[in-house]
Every structure is written in C-alpha cells, then in structure tokens.
C-alpha positions in Angstrom: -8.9 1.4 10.7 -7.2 4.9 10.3 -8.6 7.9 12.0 -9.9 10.4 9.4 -12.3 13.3 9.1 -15.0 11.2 6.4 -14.7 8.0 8.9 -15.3 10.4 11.8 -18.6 11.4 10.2 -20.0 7.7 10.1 -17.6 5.7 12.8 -17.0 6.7 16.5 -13.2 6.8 17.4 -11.3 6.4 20.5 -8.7 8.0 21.5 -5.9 6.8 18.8 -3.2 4.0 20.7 -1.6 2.9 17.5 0.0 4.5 14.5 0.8 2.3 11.3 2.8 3.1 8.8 2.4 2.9 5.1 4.8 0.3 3.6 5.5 -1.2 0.2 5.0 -5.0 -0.8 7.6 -6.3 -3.2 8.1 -9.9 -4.4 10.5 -11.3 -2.5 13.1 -11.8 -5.7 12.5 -7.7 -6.8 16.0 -6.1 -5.3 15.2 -2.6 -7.5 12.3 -1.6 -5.6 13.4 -0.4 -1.7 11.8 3.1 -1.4 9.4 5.4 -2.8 11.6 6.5 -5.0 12.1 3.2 -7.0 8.4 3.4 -8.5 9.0 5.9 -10.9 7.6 4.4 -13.7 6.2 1.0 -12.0 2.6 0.1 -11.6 1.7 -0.1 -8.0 -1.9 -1.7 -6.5 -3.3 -0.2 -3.6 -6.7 -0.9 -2.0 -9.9 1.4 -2.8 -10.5 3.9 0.4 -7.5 3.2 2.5 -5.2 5.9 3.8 -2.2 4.2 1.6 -4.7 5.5 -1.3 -5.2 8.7 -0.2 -1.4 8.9 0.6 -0.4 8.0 -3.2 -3.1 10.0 -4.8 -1.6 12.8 -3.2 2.5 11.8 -3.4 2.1 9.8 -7.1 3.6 12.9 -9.1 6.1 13.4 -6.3 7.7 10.0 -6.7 7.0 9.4 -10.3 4.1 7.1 -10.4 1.9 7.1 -13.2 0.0 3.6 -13.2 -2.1 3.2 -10.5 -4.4 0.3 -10.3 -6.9 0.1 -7.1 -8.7 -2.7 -6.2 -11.3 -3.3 -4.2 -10.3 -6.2 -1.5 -6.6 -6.5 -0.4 -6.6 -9.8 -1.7 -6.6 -8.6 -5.3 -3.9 -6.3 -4.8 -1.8 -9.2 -3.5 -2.5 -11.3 -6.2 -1.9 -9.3 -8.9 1.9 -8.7 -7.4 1.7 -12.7 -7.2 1.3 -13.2 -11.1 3.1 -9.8 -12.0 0.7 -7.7 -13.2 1.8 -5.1 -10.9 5.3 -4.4 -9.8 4.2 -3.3 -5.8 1.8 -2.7 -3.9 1.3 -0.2 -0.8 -0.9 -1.3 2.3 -0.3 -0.2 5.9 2.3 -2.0 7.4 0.7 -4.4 10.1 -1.8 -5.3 6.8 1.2 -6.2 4.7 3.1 -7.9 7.6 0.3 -10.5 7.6 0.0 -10.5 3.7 3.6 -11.0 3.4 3.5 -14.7 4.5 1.1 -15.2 2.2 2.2 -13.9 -0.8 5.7 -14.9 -0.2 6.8 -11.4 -1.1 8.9 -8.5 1.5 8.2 -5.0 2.2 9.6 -1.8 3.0 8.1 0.5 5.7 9.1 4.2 4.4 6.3 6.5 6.6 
C-alpha cells in the first residue's frame, strides 16, 4: 500500500522501506505501446483508489489519454486487457509483475 496523506488519516504507516513504481501492462503481442507516450488515444484500465489512479488522473491530458475506464478489483482490469476491451492497463509494478504471469501479457516500468 502507498503512503498518502487520505490513507495517513485512517492507516498507521511506518517509516516507508520500499518504493514501487508505476508501470504499464501490455499484451504480450502489442509492440506499439512501450511508454506513456504510446496511449495517446488508447483506453487504459486502472484500479479505483490506487496511486496509478491518482497518477493518470493527474498526467491523462499530458500524455493524451482520453478513455479511462477504472475498475474496482485488479482482476477486472487484467481481464478486460485479456479479451481486448482495453488496450493497457497501469498498476504499480510489483502488482503487475505478479499479474503478468497470469495474464500472459508484459509491462513497462516508466516512474
């Protein structure tokens, strides 16, 4: 779990030992998509309350990205990748490291 100021007000922290990045899953036969750049114009899942959320709400117009579909589990953002309903999806990394084998798709760490 990420460190911010709304999860300080319900959750104790400790001191923070670990910093993930925010990466992008991919199915593994999509060679077009490799930064944050590439999703201009793409639809990209991300998971309801997560840092990678607040991160795109605040970079979408930045990079282009216009369809945004958020999901409640994880799991629903992998599977809609998995049948193509969206095009990526953006998790922290160690999350989409494990998801990766499961979804039989890649990812690109970017921040």
């Amino acid at each position: 779990m990420s460190i911010t100021d709304e999860r300080k007000e319900v959750f104790d922290f400790s001191v923070a030992y670990y910093r993930s990045k925010i990466s992008i899953g991919v199915p593994s036969n999509n060679t077009s998509i490799k930064s944050f750049e590439d999703l201009r114009g793409k639809k990209v899942a991300v998971k309801l309350g997560t840092t990678s959320e607040t991160w795109l709400n605040k970079h979408k117009d930045q990079y282009g990205i216009t369809d945004v579909k958020k999901f409640d589990t994880g799991d629903l953002c992998y599977s809609s990748l998995k049948v193509g309903a969206v095009d990526a999806f953006m998790d922290n990394q160690p999350v989409l490291e494990y998801a990766v084998n499961k979804v039989r798709c890649r990812y690109e760490t970017r921040i």
